[in-house]
C-alpha positions in Angstrom: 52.3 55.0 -38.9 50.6 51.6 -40.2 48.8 52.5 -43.9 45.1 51.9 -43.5 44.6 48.4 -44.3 42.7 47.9 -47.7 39.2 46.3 -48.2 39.1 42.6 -48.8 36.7 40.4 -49.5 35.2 39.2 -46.4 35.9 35.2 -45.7 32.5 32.3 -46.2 32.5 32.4 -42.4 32.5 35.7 -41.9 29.7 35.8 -44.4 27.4 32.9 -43.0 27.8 34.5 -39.4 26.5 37.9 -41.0 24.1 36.2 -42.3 23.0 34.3 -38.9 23.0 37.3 -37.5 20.9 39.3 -39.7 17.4 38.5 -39.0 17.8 39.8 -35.6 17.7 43.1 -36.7 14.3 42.9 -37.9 12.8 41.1 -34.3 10.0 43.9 -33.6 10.9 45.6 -29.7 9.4 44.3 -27.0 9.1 46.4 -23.6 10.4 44.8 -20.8 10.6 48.1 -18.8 8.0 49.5 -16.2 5.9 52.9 -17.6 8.1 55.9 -17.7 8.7 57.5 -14.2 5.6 60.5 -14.3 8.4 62.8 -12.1 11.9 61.8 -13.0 14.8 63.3 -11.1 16.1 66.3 -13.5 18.2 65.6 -16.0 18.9 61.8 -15.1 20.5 59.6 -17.0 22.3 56.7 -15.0 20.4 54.8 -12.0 22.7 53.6 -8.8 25.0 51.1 -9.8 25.5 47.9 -8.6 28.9 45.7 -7.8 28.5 42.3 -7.6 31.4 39.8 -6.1 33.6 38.4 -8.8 33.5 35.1 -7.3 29.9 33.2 -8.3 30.6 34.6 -11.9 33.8 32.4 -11.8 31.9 29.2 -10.5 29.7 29.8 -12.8 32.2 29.7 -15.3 33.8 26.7 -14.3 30.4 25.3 -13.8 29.1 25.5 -17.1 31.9 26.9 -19.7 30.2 30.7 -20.3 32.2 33.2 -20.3 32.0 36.2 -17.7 29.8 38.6 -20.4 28.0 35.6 -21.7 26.7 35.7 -17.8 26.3 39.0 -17.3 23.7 39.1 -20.0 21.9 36.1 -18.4 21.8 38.0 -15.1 20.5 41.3 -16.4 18.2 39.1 -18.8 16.9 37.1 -15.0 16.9 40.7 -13.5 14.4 42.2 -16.1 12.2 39.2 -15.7 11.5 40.2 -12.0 11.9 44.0 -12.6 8.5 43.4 -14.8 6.2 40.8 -14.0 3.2 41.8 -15.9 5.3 41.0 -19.0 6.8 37.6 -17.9 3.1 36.1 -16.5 2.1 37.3 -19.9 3.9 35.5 -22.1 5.8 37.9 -23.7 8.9 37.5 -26.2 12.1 37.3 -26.0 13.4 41.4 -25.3 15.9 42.8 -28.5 19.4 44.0 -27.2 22.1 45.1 -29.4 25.4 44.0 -27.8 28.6 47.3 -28.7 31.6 45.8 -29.8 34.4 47.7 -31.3 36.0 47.6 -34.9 39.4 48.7 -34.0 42.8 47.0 -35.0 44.8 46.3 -31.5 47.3 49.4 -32.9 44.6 51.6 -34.4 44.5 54.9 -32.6 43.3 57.1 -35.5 40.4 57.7 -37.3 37.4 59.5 -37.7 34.5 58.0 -36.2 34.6 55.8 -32.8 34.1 52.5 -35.0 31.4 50.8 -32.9 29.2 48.2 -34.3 26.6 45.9 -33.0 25.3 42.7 -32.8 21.7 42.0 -32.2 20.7 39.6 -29.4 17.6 38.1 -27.7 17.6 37.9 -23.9 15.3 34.7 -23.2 13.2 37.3 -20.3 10.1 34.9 -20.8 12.4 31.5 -19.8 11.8 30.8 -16.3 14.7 28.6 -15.8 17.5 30.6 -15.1 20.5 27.6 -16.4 18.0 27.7 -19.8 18.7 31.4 -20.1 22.3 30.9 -19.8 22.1 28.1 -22.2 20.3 30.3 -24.8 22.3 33.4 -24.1 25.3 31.0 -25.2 24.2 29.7 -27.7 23.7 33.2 -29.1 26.9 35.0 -27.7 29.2 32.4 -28.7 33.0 34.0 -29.1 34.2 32.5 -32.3 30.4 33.5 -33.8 31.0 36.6 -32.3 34.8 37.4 -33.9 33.5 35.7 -37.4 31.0 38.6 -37.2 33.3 41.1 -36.6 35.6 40.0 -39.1 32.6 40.9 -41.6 31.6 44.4 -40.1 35.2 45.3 -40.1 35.5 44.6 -43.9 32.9 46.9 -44.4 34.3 49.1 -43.0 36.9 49.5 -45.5 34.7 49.8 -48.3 35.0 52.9 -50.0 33.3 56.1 -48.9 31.0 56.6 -51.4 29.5 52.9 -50.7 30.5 52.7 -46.9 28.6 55.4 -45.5 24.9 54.5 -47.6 25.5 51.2 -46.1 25.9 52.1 -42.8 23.0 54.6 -42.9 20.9 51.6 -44.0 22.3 49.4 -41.0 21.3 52.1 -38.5 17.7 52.3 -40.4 17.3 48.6 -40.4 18.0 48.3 -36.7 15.2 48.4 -33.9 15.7 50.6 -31.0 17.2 48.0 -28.9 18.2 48.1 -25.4 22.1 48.9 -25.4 24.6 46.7 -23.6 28.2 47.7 -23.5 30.7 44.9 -21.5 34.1 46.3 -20.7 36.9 44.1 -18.5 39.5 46.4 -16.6 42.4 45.2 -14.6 41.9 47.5 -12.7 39.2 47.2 -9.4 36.4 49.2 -8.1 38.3 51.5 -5.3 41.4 51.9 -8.1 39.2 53.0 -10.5 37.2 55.8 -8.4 34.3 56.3 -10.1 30.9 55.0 -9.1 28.9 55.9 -12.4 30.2 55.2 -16.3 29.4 58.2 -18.9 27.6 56.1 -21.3 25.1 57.3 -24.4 23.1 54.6 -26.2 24.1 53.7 -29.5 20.9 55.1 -30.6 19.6 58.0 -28.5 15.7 57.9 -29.4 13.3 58.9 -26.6 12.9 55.1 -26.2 16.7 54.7 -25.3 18.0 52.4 -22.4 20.5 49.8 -21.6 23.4 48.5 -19.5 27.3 49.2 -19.4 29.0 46.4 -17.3 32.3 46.4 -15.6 34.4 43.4 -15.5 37.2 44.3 -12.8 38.8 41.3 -10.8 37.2 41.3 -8.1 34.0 42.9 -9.0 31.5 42.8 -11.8 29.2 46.3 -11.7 26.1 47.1 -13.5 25.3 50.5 -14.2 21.8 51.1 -15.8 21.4 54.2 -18.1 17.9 55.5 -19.5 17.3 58.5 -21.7 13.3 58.0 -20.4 13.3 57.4 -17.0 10.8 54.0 -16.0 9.5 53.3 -12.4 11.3 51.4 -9.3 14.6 52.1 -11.0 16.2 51.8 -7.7 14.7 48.2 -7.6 17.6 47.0 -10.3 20.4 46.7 -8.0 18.7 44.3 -6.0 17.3 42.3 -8.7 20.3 41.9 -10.4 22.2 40.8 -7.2 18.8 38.1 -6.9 19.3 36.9 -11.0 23.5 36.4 -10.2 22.5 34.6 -6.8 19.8 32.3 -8.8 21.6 31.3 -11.4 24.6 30.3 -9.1 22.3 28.4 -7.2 20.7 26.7 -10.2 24.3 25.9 -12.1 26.4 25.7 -9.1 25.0 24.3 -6.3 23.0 21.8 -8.5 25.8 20.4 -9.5 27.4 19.8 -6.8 25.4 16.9 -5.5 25.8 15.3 -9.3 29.7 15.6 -8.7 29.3 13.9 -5.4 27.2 11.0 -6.6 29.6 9.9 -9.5 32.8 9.6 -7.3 
């Protein structure tokens, strides 16, 4: 067995990304949810899930340069804008979303503790133009930001105890009570894998709990919603997330289309 590796000094790019990322902790919550549901179904956690064809997530891809999860959180971002339109004709901010990412080495299998961190994120729900959420979710969720941030949480991790677990306490304080979004990719597709729900729990389960685990299989992406406090017109998602993927494709793909065909 490996020895634990040893706590180091984080790198000054590690230390400027934790530092970019910081601020977002403090962004106040804004609800981009309907009311709770007044008769929930007992004990419900997990709304129907959706699977959405693989394929317009790659032309999107090719279209623009975003990754797969750098779409998905545009298209849940577009699908909340509709789900709520009191919100979005009033102006309202940007909605808080803490994105789960693990801290485990490639060959770490032991431990105490499941080692999942954060990183806070704004999902543009006000911006109307779907390619300007995209743009903005990028911008945000950009990979090598992303690993430079990890980098960072994972040296803190190796702090010693007796600092390691006031500053985690302090993280969890610090943090709002964000929607969740967990992205997972599996070779594996929707009938091999045989499950139509995902056991999730939110990073933080408060009564104001909700969020989003995503699939990424090859040749479907599926969304499954989870809330601790049941809202109204849950069962709208599905198809408002199947409307945000087919505007966005329509606003990054087929737009540029005709610009390909005019510089030939």
């Amino acid at each position: 067995m490996a020895e634990p590796a040893r706590f180091a000094l984080p790198d000054l790019p590690a230390v400027r990304a934790g530092l970019r990322f910081a601020p977002r902790f403090l962004v106040p919550r804004v609800q981009w949810q309907p009311e709770p549901d007044p008769d929930p179904a007992e004990g419900a956690w997990l709304r129907p899930a959706v699977g959405l064809d693989r394929a317009p997530f790659d032309e999107i891809t090719r279209a623009t340069g975003a990754s797969t999860a750098q779409i998905c959180l545009a298209v849940i971002c577009g699908a909340l804008r509709q789900w709520v339109p009191q919100r979005r004709d009033a102006g309202a901010r940007s909605l808080p979303v803490v994105l789960m990412m693990s801290l485990r080495g490639p060959r770490e299998r032991d431990g105490l503790g499941n080692r999942v961190a954060v990183a806070p994120l704004s999902l543009p729900c006000a911006e109307p133009r779907p390619e300007r959420r995209l743009r903005l979710v990028m911008e945000q969720a950009e990979l090598e930001e992303l690993v430079r941030y990890r980098r960072l949480l994972t040296g803190l991790l190796r702090l010693p105890g007796p600092v390691a677990r006031p500053t985690a306490r302090l993280a969890v304080r610090l943090s709002p009570s964000s929607v969740g979004v967990t992205i997972v990719s599996t070779p594996l597709d929707a009938a091999a894998l045989g499950a139509e729900e995902v056991l999730v729990a939110p990073a933080r389960p408060t009564a104001a709990s909700s969020g989003f685990v995503v699939l990424q299989q090859p040749s479907v992406v599926s969304f499954h919603p989870a809330f601790r406090v049941l809202p109204r017109d849950t069962d709208l998602l599905p198809g408002l997330l199947a409307e945000s993927l087919a505007e966005l494709h329509a606003a990054v793909v087929h737009a540029s289309a005709p610009a390909a065909a005019a510089a030939r």
